[in-house]
C-alpha positions in Angstrom: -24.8 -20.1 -1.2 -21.1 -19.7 -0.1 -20.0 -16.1 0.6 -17.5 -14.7 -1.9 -14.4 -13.5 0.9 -12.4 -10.3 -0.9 -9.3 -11.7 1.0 -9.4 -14.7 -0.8 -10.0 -13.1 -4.0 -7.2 -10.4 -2.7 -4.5 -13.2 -2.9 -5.5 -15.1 -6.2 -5.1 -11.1 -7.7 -1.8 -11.3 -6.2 -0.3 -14.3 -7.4 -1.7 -13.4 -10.9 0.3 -10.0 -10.2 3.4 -12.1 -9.5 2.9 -14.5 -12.3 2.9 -11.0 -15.1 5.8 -9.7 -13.0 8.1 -13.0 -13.6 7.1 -13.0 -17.1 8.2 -8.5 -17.1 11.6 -9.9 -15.8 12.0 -12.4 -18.1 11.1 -9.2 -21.1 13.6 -7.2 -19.4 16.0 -10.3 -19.2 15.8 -10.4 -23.2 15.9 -6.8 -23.9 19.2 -6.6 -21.5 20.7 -9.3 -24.0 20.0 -7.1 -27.0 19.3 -3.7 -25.6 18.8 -0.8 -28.1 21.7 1.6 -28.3 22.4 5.1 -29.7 24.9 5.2 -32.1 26.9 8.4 -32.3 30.9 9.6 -33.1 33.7 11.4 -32.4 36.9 12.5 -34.3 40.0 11.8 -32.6 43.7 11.7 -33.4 45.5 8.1 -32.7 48.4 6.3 -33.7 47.9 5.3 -37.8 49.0 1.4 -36.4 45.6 1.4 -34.5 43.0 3.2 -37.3 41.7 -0.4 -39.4 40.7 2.4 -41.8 39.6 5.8 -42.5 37.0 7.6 -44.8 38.4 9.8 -47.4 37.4 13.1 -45.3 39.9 11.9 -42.2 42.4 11.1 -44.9 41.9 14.5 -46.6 42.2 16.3 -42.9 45.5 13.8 -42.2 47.5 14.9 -45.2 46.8 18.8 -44.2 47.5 18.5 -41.0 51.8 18.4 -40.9 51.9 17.8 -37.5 50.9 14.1 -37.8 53.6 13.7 -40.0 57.2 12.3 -39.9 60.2 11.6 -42.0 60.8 8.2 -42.5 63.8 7.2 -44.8 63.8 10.1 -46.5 60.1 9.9 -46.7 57.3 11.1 -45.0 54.9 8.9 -43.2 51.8 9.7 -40.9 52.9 8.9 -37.3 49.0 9.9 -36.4 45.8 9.9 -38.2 42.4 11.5 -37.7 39.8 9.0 -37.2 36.0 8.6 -36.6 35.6 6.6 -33.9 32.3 4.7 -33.3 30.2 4.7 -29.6 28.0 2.8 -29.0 25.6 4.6 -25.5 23.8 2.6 -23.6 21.9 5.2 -21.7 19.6 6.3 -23.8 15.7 7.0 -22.6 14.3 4.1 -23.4 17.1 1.8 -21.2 17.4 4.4 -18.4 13.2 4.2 -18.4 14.2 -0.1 -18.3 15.7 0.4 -14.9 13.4 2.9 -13.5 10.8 -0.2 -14.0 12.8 -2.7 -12.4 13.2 -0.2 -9.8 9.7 -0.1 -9.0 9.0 -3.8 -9.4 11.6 -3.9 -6.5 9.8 -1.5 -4.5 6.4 -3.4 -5.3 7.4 -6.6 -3.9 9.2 -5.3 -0.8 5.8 -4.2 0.1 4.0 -7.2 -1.2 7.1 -9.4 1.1 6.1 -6.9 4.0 2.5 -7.7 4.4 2.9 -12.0 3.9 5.9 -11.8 6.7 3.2 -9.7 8.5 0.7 -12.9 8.1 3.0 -15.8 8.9 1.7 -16.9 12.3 4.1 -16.9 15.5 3.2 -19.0 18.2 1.7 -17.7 21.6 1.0 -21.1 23.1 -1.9 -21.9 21.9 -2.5 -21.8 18.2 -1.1 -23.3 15.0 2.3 -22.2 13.1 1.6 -21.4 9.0 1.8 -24.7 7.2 2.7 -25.8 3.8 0.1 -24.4 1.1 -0.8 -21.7 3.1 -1.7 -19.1 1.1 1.3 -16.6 2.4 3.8 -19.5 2.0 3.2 -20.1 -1.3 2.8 -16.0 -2.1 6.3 -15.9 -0.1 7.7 -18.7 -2.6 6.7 -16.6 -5.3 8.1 -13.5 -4.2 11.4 -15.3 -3.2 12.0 -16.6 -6.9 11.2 -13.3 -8.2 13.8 -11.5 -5.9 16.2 -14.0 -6.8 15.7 -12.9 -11.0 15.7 -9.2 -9.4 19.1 -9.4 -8.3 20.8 -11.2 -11.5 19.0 -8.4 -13.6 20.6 -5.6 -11.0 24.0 -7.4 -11.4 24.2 -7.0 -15.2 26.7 -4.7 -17.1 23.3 -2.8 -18.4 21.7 -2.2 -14.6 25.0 -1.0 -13.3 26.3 1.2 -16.3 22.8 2.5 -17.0 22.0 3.1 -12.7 25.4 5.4 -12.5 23.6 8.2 -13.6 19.6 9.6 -12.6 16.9 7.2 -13.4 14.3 9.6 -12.7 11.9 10.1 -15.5 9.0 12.1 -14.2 6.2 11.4 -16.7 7.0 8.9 -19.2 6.8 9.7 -22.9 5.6 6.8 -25.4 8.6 7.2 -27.9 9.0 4.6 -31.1 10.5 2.2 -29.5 9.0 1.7 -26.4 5.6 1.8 -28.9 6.8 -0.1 -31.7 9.6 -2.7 -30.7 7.4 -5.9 -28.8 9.4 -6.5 -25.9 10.1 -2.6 -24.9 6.3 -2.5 -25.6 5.2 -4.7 -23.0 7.6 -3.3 -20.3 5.7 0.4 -20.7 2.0 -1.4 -20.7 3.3 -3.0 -17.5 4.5 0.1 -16.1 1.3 1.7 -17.2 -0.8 -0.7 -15.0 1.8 -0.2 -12.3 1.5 3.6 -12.0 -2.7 3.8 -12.8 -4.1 4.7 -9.5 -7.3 6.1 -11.4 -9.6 3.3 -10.2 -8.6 3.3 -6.9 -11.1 5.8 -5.7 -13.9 3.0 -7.0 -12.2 0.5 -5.5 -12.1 1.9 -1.5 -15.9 2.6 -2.4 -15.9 -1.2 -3.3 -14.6 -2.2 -0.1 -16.4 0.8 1.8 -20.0 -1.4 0.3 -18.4 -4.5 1.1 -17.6 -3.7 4.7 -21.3 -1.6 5.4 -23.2 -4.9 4.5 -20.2 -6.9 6.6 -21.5 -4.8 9.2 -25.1 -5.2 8.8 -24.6 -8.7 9.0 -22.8 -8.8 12.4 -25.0 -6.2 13.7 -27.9 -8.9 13.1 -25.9 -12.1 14.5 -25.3 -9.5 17.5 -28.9 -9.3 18.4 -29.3 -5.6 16.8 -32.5 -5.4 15.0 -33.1 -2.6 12.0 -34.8 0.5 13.1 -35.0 2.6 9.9 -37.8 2.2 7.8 -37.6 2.0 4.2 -33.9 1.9 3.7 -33.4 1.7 0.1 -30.3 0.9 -2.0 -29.2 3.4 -5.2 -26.7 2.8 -7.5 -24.6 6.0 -8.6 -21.8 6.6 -10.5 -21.9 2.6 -10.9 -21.6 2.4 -7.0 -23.9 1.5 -4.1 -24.6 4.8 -2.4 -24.7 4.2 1.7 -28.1 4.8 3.0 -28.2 6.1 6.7 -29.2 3.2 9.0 -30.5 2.7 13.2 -29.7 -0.1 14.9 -31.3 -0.9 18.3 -30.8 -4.0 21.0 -31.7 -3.1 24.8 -28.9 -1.2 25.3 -27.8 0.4 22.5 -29.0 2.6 19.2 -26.1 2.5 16.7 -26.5 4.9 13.4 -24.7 3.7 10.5 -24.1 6.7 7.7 -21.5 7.4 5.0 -18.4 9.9 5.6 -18.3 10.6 1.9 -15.5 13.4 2.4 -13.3 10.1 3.9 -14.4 7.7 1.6 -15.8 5.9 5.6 -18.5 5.2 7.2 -19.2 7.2 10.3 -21.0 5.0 13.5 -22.8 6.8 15.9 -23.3 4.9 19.3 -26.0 5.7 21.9 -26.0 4.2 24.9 -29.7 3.5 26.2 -28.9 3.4 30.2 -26.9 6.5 30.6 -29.5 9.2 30.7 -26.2 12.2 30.8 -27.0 13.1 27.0 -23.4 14.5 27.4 -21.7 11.3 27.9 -23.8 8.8 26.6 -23.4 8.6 23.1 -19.8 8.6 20.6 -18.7 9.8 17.2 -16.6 7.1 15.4 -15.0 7.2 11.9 -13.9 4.1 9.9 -12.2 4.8 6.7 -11.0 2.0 4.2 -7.2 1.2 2.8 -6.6 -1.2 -0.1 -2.9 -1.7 1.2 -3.0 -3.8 3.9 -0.5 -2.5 6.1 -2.3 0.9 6.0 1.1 2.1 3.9 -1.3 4.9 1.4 -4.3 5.9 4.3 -5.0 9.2 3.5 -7.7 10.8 5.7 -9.1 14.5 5.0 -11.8 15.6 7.9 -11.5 13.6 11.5 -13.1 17.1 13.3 -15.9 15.9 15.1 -15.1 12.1 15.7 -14.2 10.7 19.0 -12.4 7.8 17.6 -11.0 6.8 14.5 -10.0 3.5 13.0 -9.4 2.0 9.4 -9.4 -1.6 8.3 -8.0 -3.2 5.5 -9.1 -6.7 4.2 -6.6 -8.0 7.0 -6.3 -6.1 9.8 -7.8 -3.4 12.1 -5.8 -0.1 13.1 -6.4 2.5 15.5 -5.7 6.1 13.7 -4.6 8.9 15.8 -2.3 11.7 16.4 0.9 9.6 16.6 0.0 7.6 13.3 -1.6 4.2 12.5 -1.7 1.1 15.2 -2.4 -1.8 14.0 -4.6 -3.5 16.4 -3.8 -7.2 15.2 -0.3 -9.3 15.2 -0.8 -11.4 12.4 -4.3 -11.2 9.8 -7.9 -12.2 11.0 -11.3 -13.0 8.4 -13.5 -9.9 7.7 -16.0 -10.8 10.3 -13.3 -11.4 13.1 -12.5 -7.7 11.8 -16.0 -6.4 12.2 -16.8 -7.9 15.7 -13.7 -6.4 16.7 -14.5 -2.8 15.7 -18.4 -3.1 16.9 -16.8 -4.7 20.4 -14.6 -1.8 20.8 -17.2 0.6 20.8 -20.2 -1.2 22.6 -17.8 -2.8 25.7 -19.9 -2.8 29.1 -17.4 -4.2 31.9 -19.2 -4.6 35.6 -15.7 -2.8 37.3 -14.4 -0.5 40.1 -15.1 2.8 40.3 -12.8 3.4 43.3 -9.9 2.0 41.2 -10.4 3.1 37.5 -11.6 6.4 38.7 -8.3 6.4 39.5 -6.0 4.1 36.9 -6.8 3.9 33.6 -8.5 0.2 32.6 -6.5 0.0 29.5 -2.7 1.5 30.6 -2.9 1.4 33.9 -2.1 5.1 33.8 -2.8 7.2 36.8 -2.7 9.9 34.2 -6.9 10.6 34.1 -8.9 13.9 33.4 -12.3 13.7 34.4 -14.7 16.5 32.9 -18.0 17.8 34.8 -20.0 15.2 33.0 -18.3 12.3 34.4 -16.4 11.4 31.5 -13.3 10.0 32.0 -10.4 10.3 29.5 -6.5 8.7 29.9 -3.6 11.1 28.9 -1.2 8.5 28.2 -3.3 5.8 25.8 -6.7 8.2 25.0 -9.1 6.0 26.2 -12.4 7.7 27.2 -14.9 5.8 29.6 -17.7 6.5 31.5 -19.5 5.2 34.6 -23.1 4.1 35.0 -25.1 1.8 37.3 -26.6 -0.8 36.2 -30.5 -0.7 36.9 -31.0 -4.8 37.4 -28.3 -5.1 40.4 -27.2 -1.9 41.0 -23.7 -3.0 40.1 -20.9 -0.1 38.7 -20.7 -0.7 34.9 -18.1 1.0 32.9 -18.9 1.6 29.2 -15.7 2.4 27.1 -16.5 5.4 24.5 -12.7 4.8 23.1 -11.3 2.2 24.1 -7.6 1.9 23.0 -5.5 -1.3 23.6 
């Protein structure tokens, strides 16, 4: 049975996105053609060559008014008349709320033309370009047609009059028309979908379950053999709920739990052959984003965690102090992902002590604190390592807690 891969599924949602987006601007298109307008008036006084005609009440106020009035041959005629004058205003709510959509279309697919750039591969002399057909060239077609109907909507009379003024809304209200005329109708479902971020807490819990069994999988292929008993799987709130899990190979224990507060998982890592209880284990948090350049990460609690990380359906990032890292140029497949993280935090490297107790094996750095449990930490990249021999050939093996890179 093939596995179902969310990145795949990830694109065919975008390109349905795309395909209801080119059908918005093609709406808005039609409503520009024939927008709805207020109608409202003004009395004014102008020449009586330019009024076509006048009701009887600016009539009435021209013949009291004597100072429109001149003599003409003896006679006297109106060189002025009060007149009604018609407007028609084109920023009314419902318009000004038109362009506050197309505003955030535009915002939606700089983001969406972000991330493919992000995937198109470069070359590093040994791999393959992006070809034809590939999924982020025909996403970037797409996007590329779409930006090219953005820009004829934003050079319309209607964009430009209406975008003078503030197109700020705040909350939008469902008036008549946007309810009752078809096309205006569609535009505010759109923008309704656009703005709902209620599901989204279900949805990092989706991926949050997709990644733990991910995990379990690699863990497996890796050698690491289950050492919970009876781990059993709930369903609440319509969501797997993560059951606590030990791992074990000959070197390692790994515990696998939930970080609810985080929407993560947290991993613990023991290392078997260091018997310093205070250096041989690590605290690592891995929290989920839906985005895949990590643009909404939102992270509550990291107090307790020696390293954090989050992963996206694409790519890998290291989360610290200074912001998000990406670990990856270009995407890699969900397993790819996984072995990367599990790698990071169960590296063993046969190395020198004389020179990495000394220069960082990451940075290079010369920049090291060691605490009175042999722990090693760089202050320039923040990796943290330890030293340990190895029992077999009494070689120097160097076990990286953090590794950053």
């Amino acid at each position: 049975m093939m596995e179902t891969s969310l990145q795949e599924l990830s694109f065919k949602s975008d390109i349905s996105f795309f395909d209801e987006v080119s059908f918005i601007l093609s709406v808005i298109t039609s409503i520009i053609s024939h927008p709805h307008m207020l109608n409202k008036g003004e009395e004014i006084v102008i020449r009586s060559e330019l009024a076509p005609q006048i009701s009887p009440d600016m009539f009435q106020r021209t013949i009291r008014d004597s100072r429109l009035w001149t003599e003409d041959n003896l006679s006297m005629v109106p060189e002025n008349v009060y007149y009604y004058q018609q407007i028609d205003e084109l920023r009314i709510y419902e318009n000004i709320f038109i362009v506050n959509l197309i505003k955030k279309i535009d915002h939606e697919l700089t983001k969406y033309n972000d991330f493919y750039v992000s995937m198109i591969k470069c070359f590093n002399g040994d791999n393959e370009l992006s070809l034809k057909k590939d999924n982020q060239d025909i996403a970037l077609k797409k996007m590329s047609y779409l930006r090219r109907k953005l820009k004829h909507i934003k050079n319309t009379y209607f964009y430009k009059v209406i975008n003078k003024g503030s197109t700020k809304l705040g909350r939008v209200t469902p008036t008549n028309i946007l309810v009752k005329d078809k096309l205006y109708n569609y535009c505010y479902k759109f923008y309704r979908r656009l703005i709902t971020y209620d599901d989204r807490y279900k949805m990092l819990l989706d991926i949050r379950c997709y990644y733990y069994f991910k995990l379990i999988k690699i863990l497996n292929e890796l050698g690491f053999k289950l050492a919970t008993k009876n781990v059993k799987l709930e369903v609440v709130d319509d969501s797997i709920a993560i059951p606590r899990a030990s791992f074990k190979n000959k070197d390692f224990e790994l515990e696998l739990m939930s970080d609810d507060e985080n929407i993560g998982l947290a991993l613990e890592v023991r290392n078997l052959k260091l018997k310093n209880t205070f250096a041989n284990h690590s605290a690592n948090l891995l929290v989920f984003d839906d985005y895949s350049l990590f643009q909404e990460l939102k992270i509550s609690n990291i107090k307790g965690y020696d390293s954090v990380e989050a992963i996206s359906l694409f790519n890998l990032a290291v989360v610290d102090n200074n912001g998000i890292h990406p670990i990856y140029d270009g995407i890699k497949n969900e397993d790819e992902l996984i072995r990367g993280y599990l790698d990071s935090h169960i590296m063993v490297k046969t190395a020198s002590t004389d020179i990495y107790n000394h220069y960082c094996p990451c940075c290079r750095s010369s920049m090291l604190d060691i605490n009175e449990n042999g722990v090693i930490e760089c202050e320039d990249c923040k990796s943290k390592y330890v030293f340990y021999k190895n029992q077999e050939d009494s070689n120097d093996l160097l076990w990286f807690i953090k590794l950053r890179r």
